[in-house]
C-alpha positions in Angstrom: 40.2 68.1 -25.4 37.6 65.6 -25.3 34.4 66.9 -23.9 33.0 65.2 -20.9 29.9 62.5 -20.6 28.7 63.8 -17.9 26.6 67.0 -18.9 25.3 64.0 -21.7 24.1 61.8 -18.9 23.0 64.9 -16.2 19.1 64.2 -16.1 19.9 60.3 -16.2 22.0 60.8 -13.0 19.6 62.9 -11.5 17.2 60.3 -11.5 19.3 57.4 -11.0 20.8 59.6 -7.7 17.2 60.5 -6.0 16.2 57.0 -6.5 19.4 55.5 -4.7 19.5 58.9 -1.9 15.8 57.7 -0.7 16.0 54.1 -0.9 17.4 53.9 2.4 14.2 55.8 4.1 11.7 54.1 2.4 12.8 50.4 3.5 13.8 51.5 6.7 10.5 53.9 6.4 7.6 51.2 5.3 9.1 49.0 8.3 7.8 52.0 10.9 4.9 52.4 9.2 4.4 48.9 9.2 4.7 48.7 13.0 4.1 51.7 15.0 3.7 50.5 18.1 7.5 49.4 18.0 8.4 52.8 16.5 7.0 54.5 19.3 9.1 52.3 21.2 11.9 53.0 20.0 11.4 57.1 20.0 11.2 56.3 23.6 14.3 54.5 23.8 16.3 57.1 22.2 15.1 59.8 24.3 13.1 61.7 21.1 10.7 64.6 22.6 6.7 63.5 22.1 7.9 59.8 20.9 4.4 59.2 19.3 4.6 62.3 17.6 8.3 61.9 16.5 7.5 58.1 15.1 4.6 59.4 13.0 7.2 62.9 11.8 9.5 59.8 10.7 7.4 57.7 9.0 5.7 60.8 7.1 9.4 61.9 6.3 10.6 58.7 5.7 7.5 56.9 3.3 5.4 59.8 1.1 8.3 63.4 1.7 11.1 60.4 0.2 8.6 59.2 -2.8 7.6 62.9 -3.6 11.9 63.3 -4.0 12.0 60.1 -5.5 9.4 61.3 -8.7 10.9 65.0 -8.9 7.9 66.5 -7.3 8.7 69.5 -5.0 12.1 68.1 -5.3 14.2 71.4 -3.8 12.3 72.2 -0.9 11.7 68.6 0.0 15.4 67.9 -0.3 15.9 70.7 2.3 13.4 69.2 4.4 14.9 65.9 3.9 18.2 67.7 5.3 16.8 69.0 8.7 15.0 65.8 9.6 18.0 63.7 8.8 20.1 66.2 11.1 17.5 65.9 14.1 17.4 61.7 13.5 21.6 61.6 13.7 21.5 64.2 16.6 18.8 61.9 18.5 19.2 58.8 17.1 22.8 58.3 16.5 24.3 60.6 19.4 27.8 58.4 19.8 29.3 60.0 21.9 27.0 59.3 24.9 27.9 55.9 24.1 30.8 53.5 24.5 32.7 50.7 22.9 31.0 48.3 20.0 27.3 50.8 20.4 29.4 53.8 20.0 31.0 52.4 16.6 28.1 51.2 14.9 26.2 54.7 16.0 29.5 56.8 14.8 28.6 55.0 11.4 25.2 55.7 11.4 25.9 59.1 12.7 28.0 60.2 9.7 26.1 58.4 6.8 23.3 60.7 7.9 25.7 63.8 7.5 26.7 62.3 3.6 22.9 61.9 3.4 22.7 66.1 4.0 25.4 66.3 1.9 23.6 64.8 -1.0 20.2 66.2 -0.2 22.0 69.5 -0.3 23.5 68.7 -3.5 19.9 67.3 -4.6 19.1 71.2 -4.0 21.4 72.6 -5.9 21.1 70.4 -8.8 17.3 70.3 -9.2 15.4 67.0 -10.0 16.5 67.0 -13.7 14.2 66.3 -16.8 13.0 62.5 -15.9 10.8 64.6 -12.6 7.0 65.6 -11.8 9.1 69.3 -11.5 10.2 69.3 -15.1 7.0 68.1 -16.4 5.1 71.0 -14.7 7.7 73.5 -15.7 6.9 72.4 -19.5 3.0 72.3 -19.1 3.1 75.9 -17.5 5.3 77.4 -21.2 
């Protein structure tokens, strides 16, 4: 039998795999921070309790929580994090069915790419950040 690749290329995939899972947040992210005013708005649109405090919870979850995961720092507790706020944004944000014809397709979408996000936060938990991480590097330092 051949042996797999994959334990070869582990820590490689790691990194690659936190970089790709938070991408999405921190475009989506820096475009909150960038405007609040319209992020407010839009927590107000949706119906999100306390909609200035909900637009600065996502832009704090979505720009430094998602770079902190993206450099391996605090990696399994901030993917878990990571996991309950993306539950509360599909729940409030992308609540489908509420909604009817071409809005409720494109939230259905939105709505289950935020439950494959959990999925790979929760796998991001399991897994650990790997050796290319801030948490490796500190585990090393403190031997």
């Amino acid at each position: 039998m051949t042996p797999s690749i994959a334990p070869k290329m582990q820590d490689e995939a790691l990194l690659i795999g936190r970089i790709l899972l938070v991408l999405l947040f921190v475009v989506f992210g820096w475009g909150k921070m960038l405007d609040y005013d319209a992020t407010v708005a839009t927590m107000t649109r949706v119906g999100a309790p306390m909609p200035s405090l909900a637009a600065l919870v996502a832009i704090v979850a979505e720009v430094p929580l998602v770079l902190l995961i993206a450099i391996g720092a605090w990696t399994r507790p901030l993917a878990l994090l990571l996991a309950v706020y993306t539950l509360g944004t599909a729940l409030i944000g992308h609540a489908f069915w509420n909604l009817e014809g071409a809005a409720r397709y494109s939230n259905a979408i939105n709505f289950y790419k935020n439950i494959s996000v959990i999925g790979g936060c929760l796998l991001l938990y399991a897994a650990g950040a790997g050796r290319y991480s801030v948490d490796a590097w500190r585990a090393r330092r403190v031997r």
